[in-house]
C-alpha positions in Angstrom: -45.6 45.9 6.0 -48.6 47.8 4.8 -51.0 46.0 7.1 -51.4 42.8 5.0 -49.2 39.6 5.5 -47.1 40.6 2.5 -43.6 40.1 2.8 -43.2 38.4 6.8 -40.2 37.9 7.8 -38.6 34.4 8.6 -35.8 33.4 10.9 -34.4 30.7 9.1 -35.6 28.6 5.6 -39.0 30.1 4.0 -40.6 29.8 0.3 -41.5 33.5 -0.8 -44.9 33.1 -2.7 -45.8 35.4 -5.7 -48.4 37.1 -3.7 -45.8 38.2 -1.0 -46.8 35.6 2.0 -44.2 32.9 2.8 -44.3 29.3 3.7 -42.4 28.9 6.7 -39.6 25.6 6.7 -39.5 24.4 10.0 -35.8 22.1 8.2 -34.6 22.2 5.5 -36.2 23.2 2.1 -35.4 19.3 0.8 -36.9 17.7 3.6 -40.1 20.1 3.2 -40.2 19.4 -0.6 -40.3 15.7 0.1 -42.7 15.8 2.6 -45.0 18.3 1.1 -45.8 16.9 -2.5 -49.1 18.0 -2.8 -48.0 21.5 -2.8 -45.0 21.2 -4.9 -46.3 17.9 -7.3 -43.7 16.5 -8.9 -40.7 18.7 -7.4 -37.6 17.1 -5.9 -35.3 20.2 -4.9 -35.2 23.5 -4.4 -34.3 24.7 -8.2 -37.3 22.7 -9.1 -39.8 24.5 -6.9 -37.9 27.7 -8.0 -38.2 27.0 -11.1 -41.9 25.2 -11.8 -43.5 27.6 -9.2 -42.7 31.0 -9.1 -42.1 30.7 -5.3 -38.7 32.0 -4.2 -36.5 30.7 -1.6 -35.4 32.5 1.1 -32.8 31.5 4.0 -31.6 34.1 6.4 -28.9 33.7 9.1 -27.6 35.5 12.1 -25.6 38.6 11.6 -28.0 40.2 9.0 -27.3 37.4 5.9 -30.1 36.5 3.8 -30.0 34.5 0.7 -32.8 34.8 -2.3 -32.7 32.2 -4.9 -34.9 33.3 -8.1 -35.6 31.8 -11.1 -33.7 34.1 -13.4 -32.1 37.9 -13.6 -34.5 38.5 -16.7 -37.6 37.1 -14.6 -39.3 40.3 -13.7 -42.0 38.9 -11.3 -39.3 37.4 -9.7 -36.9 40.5 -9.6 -40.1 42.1 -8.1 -41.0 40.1 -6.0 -37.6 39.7 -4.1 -36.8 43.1 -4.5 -40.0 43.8 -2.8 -39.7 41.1 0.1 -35.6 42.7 0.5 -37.2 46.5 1.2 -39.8 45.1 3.2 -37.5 44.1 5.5 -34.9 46.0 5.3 -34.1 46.6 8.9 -33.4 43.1 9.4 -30.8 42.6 7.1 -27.6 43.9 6.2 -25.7 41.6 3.4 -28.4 39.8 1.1 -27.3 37.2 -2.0 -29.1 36.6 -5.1 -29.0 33.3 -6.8 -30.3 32.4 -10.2 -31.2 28.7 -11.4 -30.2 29.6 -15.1 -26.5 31.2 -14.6 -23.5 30.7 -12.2 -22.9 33.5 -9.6 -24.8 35.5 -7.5 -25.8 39.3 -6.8 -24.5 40.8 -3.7 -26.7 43.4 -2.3 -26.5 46.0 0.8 -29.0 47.1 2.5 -28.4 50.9 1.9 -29.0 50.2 -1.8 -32.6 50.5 -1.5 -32.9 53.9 -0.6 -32.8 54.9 -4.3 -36.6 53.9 -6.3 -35.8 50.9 -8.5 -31.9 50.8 -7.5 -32.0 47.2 -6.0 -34.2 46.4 -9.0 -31.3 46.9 -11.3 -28.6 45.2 -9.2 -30.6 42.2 -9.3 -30.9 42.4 -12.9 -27.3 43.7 -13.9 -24.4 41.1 -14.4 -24.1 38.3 -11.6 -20.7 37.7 -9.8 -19.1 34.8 -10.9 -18.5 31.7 -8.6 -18.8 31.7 -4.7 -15.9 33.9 -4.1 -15.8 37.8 -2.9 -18.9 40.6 -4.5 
């Protein structure tokens, strides 16, 4: 980190806000929504608070898995910002998965691919896996 609270990382279920600080969820990201209204007004799931917000949510797991879900592929604050929060912490992570609210799939990044300026950038933006299945 560059000395600010940008971009902590979490062991376990976080929101990611716009401004690179995260919202730690002590549960899960359901329970928290219900029980944290005034925050999220009017939200009732995760793809809501994706969605309405601009906050991203982030779960990572043993063995180096992460999960990102973003709004969209073509939202470029959002591309940023988890592209940004991914390189921040790279050295905690090995496999990471982007989801998207509008579109079925995911992106399925490594680690390695952010050694190249704007690489993991692209990957985020270019054409999402389809289903569950194999990347």
């Amino acid at each position: 980190m560059d000395g600010d609270n940008r971009f902590p990382w979490v062991a376990g279920a976080a929101w990611l806000l716009p401004d690179g600080t995260t919202v730690v969820v002590p549960g899960f990201h359901d329970e928290w929504i219900r029980n944290h209204q005034e925050r999220v007004p009017g939200c009732a799931n995760v793809c809501d608070v994706v969605l309405r917000t601009g906050w991203l949510s982030v779960v990572s797991y043993s063995q180096g898995y992460v999960e990102v879900m973003i709004p969209s592929r073509s939202d470029a604050a959002a591309v940023t910002l988890c592209a940004a929060y991914l390189r921040a912490n790279r050295e905690r992570w090995s496999t990471a998965l982007v989801m998207t609210m509008d579109e079925e799939g995911y992106v399925r990044l490594e680690s390695g691919e952010f050694g190249q300026p704007g690489a993991a950038e692209s990957r985020i933006r270019g054409a999402a896996m389809p289903g569950t299945g194999s990347a």
